[in-house]
TORKOL-4160 file (C-alpha; in steps of 0.2 Angstrom, whole numbers, padded with zeros to 4 digits, m for minus):
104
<pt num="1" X="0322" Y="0772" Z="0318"/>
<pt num="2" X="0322" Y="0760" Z="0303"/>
<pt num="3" X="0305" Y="0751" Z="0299"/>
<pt num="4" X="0306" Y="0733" Z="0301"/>
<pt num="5" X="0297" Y="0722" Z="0287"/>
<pt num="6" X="0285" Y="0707" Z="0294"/>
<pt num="7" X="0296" Y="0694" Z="0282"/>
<pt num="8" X="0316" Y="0689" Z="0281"/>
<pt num="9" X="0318" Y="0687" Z="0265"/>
<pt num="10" X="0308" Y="0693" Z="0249"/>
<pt num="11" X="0305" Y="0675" Z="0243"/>
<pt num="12" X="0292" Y="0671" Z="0257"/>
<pt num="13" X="0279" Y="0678" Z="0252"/>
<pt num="14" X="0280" Y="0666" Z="0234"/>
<pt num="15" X="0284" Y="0651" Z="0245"/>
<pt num="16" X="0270" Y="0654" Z="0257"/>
<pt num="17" X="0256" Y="0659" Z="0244"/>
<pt num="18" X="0243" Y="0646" Z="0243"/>
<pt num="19" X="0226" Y="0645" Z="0253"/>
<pt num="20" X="0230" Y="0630" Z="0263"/>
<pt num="21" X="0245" Y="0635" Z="0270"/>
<pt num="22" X="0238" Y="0654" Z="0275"/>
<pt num="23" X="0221" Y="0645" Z="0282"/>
<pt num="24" X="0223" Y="0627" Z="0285"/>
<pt num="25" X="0209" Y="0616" Z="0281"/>
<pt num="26" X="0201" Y="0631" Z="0277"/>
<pt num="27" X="0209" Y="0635" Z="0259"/>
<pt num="28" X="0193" Y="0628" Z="0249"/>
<pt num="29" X="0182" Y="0643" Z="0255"/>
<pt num="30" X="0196" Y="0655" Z="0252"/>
<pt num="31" X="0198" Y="0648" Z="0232"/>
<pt num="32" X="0180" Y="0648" Z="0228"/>
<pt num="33" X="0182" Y="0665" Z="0231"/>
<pt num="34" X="0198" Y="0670" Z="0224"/>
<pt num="35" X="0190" Y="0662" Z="0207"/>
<pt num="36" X="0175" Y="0672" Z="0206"/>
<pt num="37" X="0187" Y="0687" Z="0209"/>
<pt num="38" X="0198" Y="0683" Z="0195"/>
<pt num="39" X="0185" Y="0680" Z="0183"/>
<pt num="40" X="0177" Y="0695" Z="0187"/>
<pt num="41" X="0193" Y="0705" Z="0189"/>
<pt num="42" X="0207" Y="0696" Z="0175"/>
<pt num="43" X="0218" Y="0710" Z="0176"/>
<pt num="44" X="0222" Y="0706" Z="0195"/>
<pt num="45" X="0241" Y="0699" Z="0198"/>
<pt num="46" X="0240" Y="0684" Z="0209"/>
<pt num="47" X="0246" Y="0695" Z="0225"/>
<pt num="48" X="0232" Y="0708" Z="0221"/>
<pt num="49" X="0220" Y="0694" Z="0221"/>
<pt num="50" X="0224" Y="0685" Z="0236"/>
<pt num="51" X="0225" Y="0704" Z="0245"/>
<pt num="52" X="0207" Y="0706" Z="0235"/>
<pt num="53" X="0201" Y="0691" Z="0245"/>
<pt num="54" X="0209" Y="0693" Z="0262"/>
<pt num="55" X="0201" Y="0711" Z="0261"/>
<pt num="56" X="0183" Y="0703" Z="0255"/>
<pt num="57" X="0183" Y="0691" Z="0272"/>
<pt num="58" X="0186" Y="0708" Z="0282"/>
<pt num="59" X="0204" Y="0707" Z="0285"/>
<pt num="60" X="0213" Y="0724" Z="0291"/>
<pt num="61" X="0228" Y="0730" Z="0281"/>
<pt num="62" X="0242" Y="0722" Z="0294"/>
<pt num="63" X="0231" Y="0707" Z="0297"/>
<pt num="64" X="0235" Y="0704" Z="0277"/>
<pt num="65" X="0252" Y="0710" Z="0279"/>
<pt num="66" X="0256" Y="0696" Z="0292"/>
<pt num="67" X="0247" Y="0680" Z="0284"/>
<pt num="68" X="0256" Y="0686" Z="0267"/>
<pt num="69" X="0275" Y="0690" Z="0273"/>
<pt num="70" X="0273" Y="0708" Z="0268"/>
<pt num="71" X="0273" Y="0726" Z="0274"/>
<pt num="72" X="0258" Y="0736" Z="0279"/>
<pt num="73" X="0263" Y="0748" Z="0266"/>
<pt num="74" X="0264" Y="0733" Z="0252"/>
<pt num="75" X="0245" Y="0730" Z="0256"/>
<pt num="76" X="0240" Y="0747" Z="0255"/>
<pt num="77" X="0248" Y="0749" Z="0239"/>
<pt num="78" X="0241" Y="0731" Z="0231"/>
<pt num="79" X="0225" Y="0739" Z="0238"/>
<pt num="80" X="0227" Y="0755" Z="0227"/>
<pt num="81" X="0231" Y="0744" Z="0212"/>
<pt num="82" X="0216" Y="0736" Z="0214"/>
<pt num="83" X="0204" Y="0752" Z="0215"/>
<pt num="84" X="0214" Y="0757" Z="0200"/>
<pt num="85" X="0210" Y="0743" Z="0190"/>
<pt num="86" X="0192" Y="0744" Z="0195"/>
<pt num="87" X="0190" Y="0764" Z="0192"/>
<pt num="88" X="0186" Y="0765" Z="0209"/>
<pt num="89" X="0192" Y="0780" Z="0219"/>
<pt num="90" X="0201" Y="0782" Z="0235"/>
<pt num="91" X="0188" Y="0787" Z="0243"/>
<pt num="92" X="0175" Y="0772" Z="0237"/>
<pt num="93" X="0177" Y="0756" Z="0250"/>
<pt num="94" X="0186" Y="0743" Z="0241"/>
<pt num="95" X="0177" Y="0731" Z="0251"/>
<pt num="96" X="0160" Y="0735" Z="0249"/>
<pt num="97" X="0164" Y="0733" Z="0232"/>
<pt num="98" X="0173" Y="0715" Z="0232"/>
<pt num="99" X="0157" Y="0709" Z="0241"/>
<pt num="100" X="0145" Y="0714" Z="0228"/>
<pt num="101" X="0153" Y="0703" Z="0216"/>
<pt num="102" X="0145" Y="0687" Z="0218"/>
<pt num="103" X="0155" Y="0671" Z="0223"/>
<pt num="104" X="0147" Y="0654" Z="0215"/>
């Protein structure tokens, strides 16, 4: 059976990246955040980061996977990405660690 993919067509996911069209009137929240994290974290890609938020608020792999157009398997590897970058293991809770980094 072939996997399906929670997006048509590749460019979705760039055409759809902004806070305010995943969480309408809610995108303000989501940014304060997402600029905390990229100061803290520069090397993050702009997918990493918005998965590095969306993981922060508690979001589940296909939860990120459908609000970004992406497959579960893209999120988990963004997710690994970002361990990586932060020297974390696999076994160390990438969320844990996103909320210790303070948000002002």
């Amino acid at each position: 059976m072939e996997k399906r993919s929670t997006f048509s067509r590749p460019s979705e996911t760039k055409k759809h990246l902004s806070w305010e069209n995943i969480f309408p009137g809610a995108g303000n929240k989501y940014e304060e955040i997402a600029r905390s994290l990229a100061r803290n974290i520069p090397t993050l890609t702009p997918v990493e980061l918005f998965v590095a938020v969306l993981r922060r608020a508690t979001f589940r792999n296909w939860e990120i996977a459908q609000k970004l157009f992406i497959t579960e398997k893209t999120v988990e590897n963004h997710c690994n990405n970002i361990r990586r970058k932060l020297g974390l293991g696999r076994e160390q809770n990438l969320t844990i660690y996103l909320f210790a980094i303070q948000v002002s």
